[in-house]
C-alpha positions in Angstrom: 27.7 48.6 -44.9 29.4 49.4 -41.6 27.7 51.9 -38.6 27.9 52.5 -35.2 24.8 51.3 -33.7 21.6 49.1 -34.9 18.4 49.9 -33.6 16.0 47.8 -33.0 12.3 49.7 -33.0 11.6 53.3 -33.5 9.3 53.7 -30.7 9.9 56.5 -27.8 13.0 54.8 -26.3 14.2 54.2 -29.9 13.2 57.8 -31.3 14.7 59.3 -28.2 18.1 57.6 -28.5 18.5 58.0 -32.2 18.1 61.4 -31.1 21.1 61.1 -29.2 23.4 59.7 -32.0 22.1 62.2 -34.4 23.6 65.1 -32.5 26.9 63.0 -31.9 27.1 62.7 -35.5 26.9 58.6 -34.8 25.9 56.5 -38.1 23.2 54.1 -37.5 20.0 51.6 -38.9 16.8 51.6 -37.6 14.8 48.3 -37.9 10.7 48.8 -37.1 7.9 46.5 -37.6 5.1 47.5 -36.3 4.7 44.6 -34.0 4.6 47.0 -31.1 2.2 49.4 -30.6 2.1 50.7 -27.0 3.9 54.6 -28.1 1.3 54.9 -30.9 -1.6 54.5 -29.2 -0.2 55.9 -25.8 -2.4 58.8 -24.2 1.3 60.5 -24.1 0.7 62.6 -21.0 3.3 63.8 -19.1 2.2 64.2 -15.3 4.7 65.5 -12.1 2.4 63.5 -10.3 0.9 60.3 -9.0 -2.3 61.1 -8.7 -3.5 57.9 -7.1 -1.8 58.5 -4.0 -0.4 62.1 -4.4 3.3 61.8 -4.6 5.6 62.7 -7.0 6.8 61.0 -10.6 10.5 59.6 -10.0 12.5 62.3 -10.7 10.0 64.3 -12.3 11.7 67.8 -12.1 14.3 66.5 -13.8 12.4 64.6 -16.4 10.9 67.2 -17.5 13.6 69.9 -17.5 14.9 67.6 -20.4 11.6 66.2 -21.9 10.1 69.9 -22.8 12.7 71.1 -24.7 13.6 68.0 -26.4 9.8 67.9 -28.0 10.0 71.5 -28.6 13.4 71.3 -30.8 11.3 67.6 -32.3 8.6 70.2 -33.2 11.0 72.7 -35.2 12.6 69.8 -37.0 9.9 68.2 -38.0 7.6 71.1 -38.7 4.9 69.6 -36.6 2.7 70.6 -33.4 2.8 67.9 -30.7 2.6 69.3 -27.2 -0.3 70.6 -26.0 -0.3 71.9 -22.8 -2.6 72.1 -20.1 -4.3 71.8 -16.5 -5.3 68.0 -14.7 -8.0 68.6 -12.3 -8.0 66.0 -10.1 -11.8 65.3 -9.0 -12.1 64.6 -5.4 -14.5 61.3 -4.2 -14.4 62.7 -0.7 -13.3 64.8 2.3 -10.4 62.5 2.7 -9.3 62.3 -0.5 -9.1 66.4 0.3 -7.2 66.4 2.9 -4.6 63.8 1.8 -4.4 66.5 -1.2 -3.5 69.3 1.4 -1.5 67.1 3.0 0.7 66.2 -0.2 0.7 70.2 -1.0 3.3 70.6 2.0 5.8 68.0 0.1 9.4 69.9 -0.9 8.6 67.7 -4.6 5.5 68.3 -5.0 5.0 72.4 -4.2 5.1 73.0 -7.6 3.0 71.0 -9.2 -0.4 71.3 -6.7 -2.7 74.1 -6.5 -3.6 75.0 -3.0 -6.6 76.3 -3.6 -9.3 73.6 -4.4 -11.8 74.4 -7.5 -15.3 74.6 -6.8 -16.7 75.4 -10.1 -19.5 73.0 -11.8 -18.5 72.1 -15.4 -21.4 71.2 -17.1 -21.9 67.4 -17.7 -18.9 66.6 -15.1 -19.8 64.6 -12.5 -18.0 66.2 -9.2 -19.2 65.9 -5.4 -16.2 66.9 -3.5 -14.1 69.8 -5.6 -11.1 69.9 -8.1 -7.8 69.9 -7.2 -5.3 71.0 -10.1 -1.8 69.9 -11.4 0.5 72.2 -13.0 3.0 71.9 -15.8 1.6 69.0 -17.3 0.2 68.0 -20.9 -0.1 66.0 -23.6 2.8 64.9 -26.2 0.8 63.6 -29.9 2.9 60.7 -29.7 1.1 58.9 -33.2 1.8 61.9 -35.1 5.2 61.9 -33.3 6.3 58.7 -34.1 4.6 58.5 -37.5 6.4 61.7 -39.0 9.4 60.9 -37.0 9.8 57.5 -39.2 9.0 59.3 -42.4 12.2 62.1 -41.3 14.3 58.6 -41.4 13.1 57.0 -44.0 14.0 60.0 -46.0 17.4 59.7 -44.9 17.2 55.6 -45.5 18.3 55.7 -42.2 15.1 52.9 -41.3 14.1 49.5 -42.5 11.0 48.3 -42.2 11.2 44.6 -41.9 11.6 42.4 -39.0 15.0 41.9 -37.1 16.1 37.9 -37.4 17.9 37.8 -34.0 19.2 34.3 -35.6 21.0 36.6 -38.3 22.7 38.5 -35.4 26.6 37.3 -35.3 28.3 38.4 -32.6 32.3 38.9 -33.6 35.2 40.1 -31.1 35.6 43.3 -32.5 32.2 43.9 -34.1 28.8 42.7 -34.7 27.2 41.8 -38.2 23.5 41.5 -39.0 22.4 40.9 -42.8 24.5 43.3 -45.2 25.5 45.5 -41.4 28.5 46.0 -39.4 28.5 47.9 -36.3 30.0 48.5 -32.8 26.6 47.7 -30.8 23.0 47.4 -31.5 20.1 48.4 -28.7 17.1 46.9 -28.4 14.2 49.0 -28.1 11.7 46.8 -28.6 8.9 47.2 -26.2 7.4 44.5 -24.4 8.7 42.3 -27.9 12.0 42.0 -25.7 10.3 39.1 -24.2 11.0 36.9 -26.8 15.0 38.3 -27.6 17.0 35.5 -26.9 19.9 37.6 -25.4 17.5 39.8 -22.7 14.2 37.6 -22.3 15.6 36.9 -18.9 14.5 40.1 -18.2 11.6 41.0 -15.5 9.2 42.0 -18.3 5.3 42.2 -17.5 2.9 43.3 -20.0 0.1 45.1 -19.1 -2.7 45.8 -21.8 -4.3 49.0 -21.8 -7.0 50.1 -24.0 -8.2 53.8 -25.0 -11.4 55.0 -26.4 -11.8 58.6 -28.2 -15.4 59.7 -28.0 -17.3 62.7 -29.0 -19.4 64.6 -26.4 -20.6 67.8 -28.0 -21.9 69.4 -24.6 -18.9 68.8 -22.3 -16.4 71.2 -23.7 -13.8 70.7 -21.2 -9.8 72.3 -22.3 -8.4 70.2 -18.9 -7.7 66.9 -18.4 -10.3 65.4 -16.1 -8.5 62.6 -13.3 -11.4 60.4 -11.8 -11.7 56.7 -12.1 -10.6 57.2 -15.5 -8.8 59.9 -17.5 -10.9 62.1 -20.0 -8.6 64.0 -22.4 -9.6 66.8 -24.6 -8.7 66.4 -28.5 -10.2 69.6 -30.0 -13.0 69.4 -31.5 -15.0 68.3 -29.1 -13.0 64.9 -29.8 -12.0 63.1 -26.1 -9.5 60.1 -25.6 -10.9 57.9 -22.3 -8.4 56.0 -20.7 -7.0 53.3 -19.8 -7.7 50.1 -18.7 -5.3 47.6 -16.9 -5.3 44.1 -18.1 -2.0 41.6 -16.7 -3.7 38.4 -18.5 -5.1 39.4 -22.1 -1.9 39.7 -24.2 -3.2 40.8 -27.7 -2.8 44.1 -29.2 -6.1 44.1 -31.0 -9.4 46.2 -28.5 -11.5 44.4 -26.9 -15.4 44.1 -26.1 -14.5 43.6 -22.5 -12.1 46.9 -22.6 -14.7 48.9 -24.0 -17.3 47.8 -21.8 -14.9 48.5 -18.7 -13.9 51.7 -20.3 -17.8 52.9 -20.5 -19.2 51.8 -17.2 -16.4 53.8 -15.5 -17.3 56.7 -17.8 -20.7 56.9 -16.2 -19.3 57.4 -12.9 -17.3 60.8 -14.7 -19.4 62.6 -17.1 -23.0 62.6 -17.4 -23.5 63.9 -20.5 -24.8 62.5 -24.2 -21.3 61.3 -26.2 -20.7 58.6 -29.2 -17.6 56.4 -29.7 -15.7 57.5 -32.2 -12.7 54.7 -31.7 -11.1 52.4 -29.6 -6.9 51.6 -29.5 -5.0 49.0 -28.2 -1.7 48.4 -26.6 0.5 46.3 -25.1 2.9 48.5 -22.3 5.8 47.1 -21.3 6.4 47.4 -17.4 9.1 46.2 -15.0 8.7 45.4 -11.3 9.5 48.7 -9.2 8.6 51.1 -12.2 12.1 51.5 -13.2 12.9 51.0 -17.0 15.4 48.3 -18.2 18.7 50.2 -19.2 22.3 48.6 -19.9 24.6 46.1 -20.9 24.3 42.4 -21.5 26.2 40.8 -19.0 28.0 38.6 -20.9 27.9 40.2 -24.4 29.0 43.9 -24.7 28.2 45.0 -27.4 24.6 44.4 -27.0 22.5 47.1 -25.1 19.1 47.1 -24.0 16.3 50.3 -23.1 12.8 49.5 -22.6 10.5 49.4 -19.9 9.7 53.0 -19.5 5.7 51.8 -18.9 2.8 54.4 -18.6 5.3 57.3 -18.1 7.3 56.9 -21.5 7.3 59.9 -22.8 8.5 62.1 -19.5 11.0 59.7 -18.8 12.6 58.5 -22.6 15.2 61.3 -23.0 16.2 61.5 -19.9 17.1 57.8 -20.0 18.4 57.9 -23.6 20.8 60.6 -22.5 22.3 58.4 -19.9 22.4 55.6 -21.8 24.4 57.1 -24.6 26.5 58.9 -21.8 27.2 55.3 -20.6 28.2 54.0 -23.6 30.1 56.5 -25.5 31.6 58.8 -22.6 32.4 56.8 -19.7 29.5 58.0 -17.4 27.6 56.1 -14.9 24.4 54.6 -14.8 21.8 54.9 -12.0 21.9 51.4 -10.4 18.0 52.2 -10.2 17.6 51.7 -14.0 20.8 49.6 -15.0 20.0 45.7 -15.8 22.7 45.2 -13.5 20.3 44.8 -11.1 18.8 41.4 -12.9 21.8 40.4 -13.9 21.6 37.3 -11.3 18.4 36.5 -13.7 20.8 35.5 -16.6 21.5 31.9 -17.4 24.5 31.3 -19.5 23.6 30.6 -23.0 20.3 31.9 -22.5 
């Protein structure tokens, strides 16, 4: 069987580029596993800003000029609901954290996204000394649901396998490349942090940072923004709320852990003060690069094998946008941003590695 392209996991940066060759009319084979997990149990909120020290998302404006529509048209071709928008209120721990707010607020990037006029209002079972300050044009993409029906859409196409790719099967031919019963032109890795242990880009900068999520259910809070403190609180419906996220560089499993949850609920008591149960907890392993710039391009040695990953906490403002360029890259001569292009680690590569 001969295609274009093989994928290699259907997460955000695989879904997004698919995307890409669908509309192209490209023919391709999608190989998932389920080893990676990070998209599925990602809050999936797209945010303008950073919120830790009030400056704007890397090319946020035009992130999400592309982003919104391309889940809108995902939600008419799928028949599905997956972005939810809504306010962040930002709560304030002091008069300085205010007036580093109002100084952001005079920022060319950042006009649109922050409210100049603080929120004063109590919220019952918040906990808020010092004011709300609140984001615009953000929310919240369902990526489970998202990914999940998205794989069903291929698998009723037998456009996906669900096995595990053998990169010892991979042949790599002049004119081609041949996997199993395959042919095709190229084949891009979107594997996640799982690129780590790809043979042909594990020189690759890769970090993996953990991050855990619980959803809880606090009858009496009956908030419809998301609440920004030490912690994120995201409404659900239902009065169902996802709490999130923990950091951890060291643990490297996917499964939750006691120690997340217990990080995850003293924080909590410094946010809400008001009765709630735990309904879950999620686990995920994101991968992130040095700089916060994803991993996008061609192996320097072997061109017909691609890689895009590392699109981190951020994933779902910044996949299409980087699927786009990659596919422009390959398939119509344009350029890549040296910001994202593995160029940049290409002194990293050892021959034969």
């Amino acid at each position: 069987m001969k295609v274009d392209y093989i994928i290699v996991g259907l997460g955000l940066a695989g879904l997004a580029f698919v995307e890409e060759l669908l509309k192209a009319k490209k023919t391709f084979v999608v190989f998932e596993d389920d080893s990676q997990t990070s998209s599925l149990v990602a809050g999936g909120v797209y945010n303008p800003v950073i919120l830790k020290r009030f400056t704007p998302v890397w090319n946020a404006k035009e992130q999400l000029n592309r982003a919104l529509p391309f889940y809108s048209n995902l939600e008419e071709k799928l028949n599905i609901t997956i972005d939810t928008k809504f306010t962040i209120k930002k709560s304030f721990k002091s008069i300085e954290d205010q007036n580093n707010w109002f100084s952001a607020i005079d920022k060319p990037r950042l006009v649109d996204y922050l409210d100049p006029k603080l929120d004063n209002q109590n919220y019952k079972g918040v906990i808020a000394d010092f004011s709300f300050g609140n984001v615009k044009e953000a929310g919240r993409i369902d990526t489970a649901k998202l990914i999940t029906t998205y794989r069903m859409y291929l698998e009723s196409q037998k456009l996906i396998r669900f096995e595990q790719f053998n990169y010892d099967e991979l042949s790599i031919e002049t004119d081609k490349i041949s996997y199993k019963n395959l042919t095709a032109s190229r084949i891009v890795f979107c594997e996640g942090y799982g690129v780590t242990k790809n043979p042909f880009f594990s020189y690759l900068p890769m970090n993996e940072a953990k991050g855990e999520l619980l959803t809880i259910h606090a009858p009496e809070l009956n908030i419809d923004f998301l609440l920004k403190s030490t912690l994120f609180v995201l409404p659900l419906g239902d009065n169902l709320y996802k709490v999130g996220a923990t950091f951890n560089w060291t643990d490297k499993t996917p499964e939750p852990s006691e120690s997340g949850k217990d990080e995850l609920v003293e924080k909590l008591k410094k946010v809400i003060d008001t009765p709630y149960t735990i309904i879950s907890q999620s686990a995920g392993i994101r991968p992130t690069v040095s700089g916060r710039r994803p991993l996008v391009g061609v192996h320097p040695e072997e061109s017909k094998l691609i890689v895009l990953n590392g699109l981190g906490t951020r994933g779902v403002m910044i996949a299409p946008t980087v699927a786009n360029a990659l596919f422009n890259y390959l398939e119509e001569g344009g350029v890549l941003d040296d910001e994202i292009n593995i160029d940049r680690f290409k002194h990293l590569n050892k021959p034969n590695s």
